[in-house]
C-alpha positions as CSV (number, residue, x, y, z in Angstrom):
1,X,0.0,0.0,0.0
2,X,2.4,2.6,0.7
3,X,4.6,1.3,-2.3
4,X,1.6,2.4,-4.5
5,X,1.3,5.8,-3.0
6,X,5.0,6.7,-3.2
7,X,5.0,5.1,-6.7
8,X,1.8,7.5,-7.1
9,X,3.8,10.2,-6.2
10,X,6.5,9.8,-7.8
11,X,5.1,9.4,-11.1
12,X,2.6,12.7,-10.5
13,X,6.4,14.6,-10.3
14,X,8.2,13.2,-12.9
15,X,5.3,14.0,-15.2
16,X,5.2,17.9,-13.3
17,X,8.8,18.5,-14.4
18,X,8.5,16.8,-17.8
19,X,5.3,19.3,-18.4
20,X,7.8,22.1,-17.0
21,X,10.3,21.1,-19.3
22,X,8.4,20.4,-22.4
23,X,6.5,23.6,-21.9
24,X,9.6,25.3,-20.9
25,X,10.9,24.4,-24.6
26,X,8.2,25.5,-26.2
27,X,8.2,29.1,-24.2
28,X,11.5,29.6,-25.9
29,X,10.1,28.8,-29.5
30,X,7.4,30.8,-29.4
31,X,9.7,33.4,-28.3
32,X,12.0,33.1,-31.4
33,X,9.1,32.5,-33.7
34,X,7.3,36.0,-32.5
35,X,11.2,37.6,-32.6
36,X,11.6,36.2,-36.4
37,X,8.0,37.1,-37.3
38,X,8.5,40.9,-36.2
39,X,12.0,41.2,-38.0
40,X,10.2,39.8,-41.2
41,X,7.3,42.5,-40.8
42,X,10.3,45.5,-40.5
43,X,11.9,43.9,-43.4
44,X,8.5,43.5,-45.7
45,X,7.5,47.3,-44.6
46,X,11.5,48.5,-45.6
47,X,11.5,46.7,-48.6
48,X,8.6,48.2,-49.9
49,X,9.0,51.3,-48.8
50,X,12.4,51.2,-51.1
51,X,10.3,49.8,-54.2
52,X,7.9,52.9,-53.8
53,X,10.4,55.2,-53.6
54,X,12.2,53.4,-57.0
55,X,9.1,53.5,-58.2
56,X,8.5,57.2,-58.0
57,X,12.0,58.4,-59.0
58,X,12.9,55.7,-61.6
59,X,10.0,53.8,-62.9
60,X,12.4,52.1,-65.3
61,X,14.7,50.2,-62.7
62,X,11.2,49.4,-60.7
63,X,9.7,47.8,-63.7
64,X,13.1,45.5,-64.0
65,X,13.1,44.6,-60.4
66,X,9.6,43.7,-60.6
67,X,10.3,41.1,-63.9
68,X,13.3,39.8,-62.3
69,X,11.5,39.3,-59.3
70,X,7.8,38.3,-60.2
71,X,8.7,37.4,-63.9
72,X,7.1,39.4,-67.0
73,X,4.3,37.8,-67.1
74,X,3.5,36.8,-70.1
């Protein structure tokens, strides 16, 4: 009887520090994956903000970024 109940026990905290561990791990990767997402927004909104200003001074080099980037589309 008091096998079981230590046995009990000591399975409830083995599986309380692998939840602390696994959602420990997964803490971090959401943490990298918002970090990566944001930097990709900033890079998106620069990027475009560049292409609009090409676009406005030099609407010949903006139409041959956009065909080597999109294609002519034919």
């Amino acid at each position: 009887m008091l096998r079981t109940v230590f046995m009990i026990g000591l399975f409830a905290i083995g599986g309380l520090f692998l939840l602390k561990l696994f959602f420990g791990i997964l803490g971090a990767f959401f943490f990298i994956l918002v970090g990566l997402l944001k930097a990709a927004i900033f890079i998106a909104l620069v990027g475009a903000v560049l292409y609009l200003v090409i676009r406005i001074f030099s609407p010949g080099t903006a139409q041959r970024l956009k065909e080597r980037w999109s294609g002519s589309g034919i």
